[in-house]
C-alpha positions in Angstrom: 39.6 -123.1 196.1 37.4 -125.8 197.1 33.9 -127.1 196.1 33.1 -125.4 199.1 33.7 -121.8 197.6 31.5 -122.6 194.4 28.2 -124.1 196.6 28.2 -120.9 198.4 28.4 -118.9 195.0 25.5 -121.3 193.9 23.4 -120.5 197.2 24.1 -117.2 197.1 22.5 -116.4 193.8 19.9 -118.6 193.9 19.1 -116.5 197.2 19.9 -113.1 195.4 17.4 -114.5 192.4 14.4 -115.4 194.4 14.7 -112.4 196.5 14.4 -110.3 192.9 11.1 -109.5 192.9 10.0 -106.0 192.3 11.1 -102.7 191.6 11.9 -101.7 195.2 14.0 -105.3 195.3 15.7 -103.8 191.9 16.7 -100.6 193.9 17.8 -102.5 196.9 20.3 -104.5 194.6 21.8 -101.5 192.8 22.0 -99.4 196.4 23.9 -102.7 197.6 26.3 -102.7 194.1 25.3 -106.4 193.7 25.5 -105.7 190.2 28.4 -105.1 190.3 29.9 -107.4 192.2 28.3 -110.1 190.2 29.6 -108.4 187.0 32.8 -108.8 188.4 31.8 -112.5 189.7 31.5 -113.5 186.4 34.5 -111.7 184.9 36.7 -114.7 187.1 38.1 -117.2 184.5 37.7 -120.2 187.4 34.1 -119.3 187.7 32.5 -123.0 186.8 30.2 -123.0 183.6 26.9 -124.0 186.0 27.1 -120.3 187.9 28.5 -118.7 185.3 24.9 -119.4 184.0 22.7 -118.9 187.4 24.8 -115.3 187.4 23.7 -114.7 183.7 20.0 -116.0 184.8 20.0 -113.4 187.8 21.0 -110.5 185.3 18.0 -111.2 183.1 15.5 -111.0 186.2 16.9 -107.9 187.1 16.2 -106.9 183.3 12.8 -108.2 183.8 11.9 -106.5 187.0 12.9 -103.3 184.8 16.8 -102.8 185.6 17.7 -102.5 181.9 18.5 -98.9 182.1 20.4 -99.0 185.0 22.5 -102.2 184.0 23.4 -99.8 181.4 24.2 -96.4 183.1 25.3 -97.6 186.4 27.1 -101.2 185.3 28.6 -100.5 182.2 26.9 -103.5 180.9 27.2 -102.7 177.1 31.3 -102.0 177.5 31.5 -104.9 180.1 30.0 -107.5 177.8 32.6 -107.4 174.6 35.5 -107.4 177.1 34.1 -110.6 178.8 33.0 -112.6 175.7 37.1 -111.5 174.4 38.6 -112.1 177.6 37.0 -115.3 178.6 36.5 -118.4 176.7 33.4 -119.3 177.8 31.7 -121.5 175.6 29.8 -120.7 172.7 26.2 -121.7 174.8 27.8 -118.1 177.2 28.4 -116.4 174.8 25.5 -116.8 173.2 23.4 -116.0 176.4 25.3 -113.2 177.1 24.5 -111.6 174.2 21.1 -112.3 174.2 21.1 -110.6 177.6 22.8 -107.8 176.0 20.1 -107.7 173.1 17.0 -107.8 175.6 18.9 -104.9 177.7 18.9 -102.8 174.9 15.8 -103.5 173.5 13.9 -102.8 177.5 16.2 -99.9 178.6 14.6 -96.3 178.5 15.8 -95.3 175.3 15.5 -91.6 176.2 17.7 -91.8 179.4 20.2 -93.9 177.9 20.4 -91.3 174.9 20.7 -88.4 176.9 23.0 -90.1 179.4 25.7 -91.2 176.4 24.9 -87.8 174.8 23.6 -89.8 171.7 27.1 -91.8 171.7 25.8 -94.9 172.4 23.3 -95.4 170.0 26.2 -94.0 167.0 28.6 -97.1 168.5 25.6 -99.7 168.2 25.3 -98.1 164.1 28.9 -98.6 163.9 28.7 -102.4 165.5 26.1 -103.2 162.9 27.9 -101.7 160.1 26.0 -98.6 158.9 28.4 -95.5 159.8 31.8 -95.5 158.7 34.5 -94.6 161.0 
């Protein structure tokens, strides 16, 4: 691939980030599976380090517009993460700012929804991640 191919990754997030605005820009997103495409976007080991991050930078606006819950439950974002950071050497700066990402998801999602929608799994596997049940 070209240069070419990675300028129009770059303009097409920073289009798909200024255009994340609100709620009903939120719902647009997920209706579109732009989540999931850039999931996937991001999952490419020839994906350059500079959109690597505006992809990452997009993800936390749509956490911040109130997508949390829904990066969880519809994108798989909490099994999606380990497998990228173990997949893909990405730098330890990535890494870092993937989990952070991770961290802020959890931390904003509706706890109750995310609960009900695991059936209580997920919050037993983030116990187990930080050491506290056995298995």
């Amino acid at each position: 691939m070209d240069d070419g191919y990675y300028k129009e990754i770059e303009w097409l997030v920073k289009v798909l980030t200024e255009g994340l605005r609100t709620s009903a820009d939120m719902e647009l997103y997920r209706r579109s599976h732009i989540l999931e495409r850039l999931l996937s976007l991001l999952a490419s080991p020839s994906l350059p380090v500079r959109q690597q991050e505006m992809v990452v930078g997009l993800l936390y606006r749509y956490i911040y517009v109130g997508g949390s819950t829904t990066l969880i439950t519809r994108c798989s974002l909490l099994s999606w993460a380990p497998s990228y950071l173990a997949l893909n050497d990405k730098g330890e700066k990535q890494a870092t700012a993937v989990r952070k990402m991770v961290e802020r998801c959890k931390a904003d999602c509706d706890q109750e929804r995310v609960h009900d929608w695991s059936s209580g799994k997920l919050v037993k596997l983030t116990e187990r991640k930080r050491g506290s049940i056995d298995v």
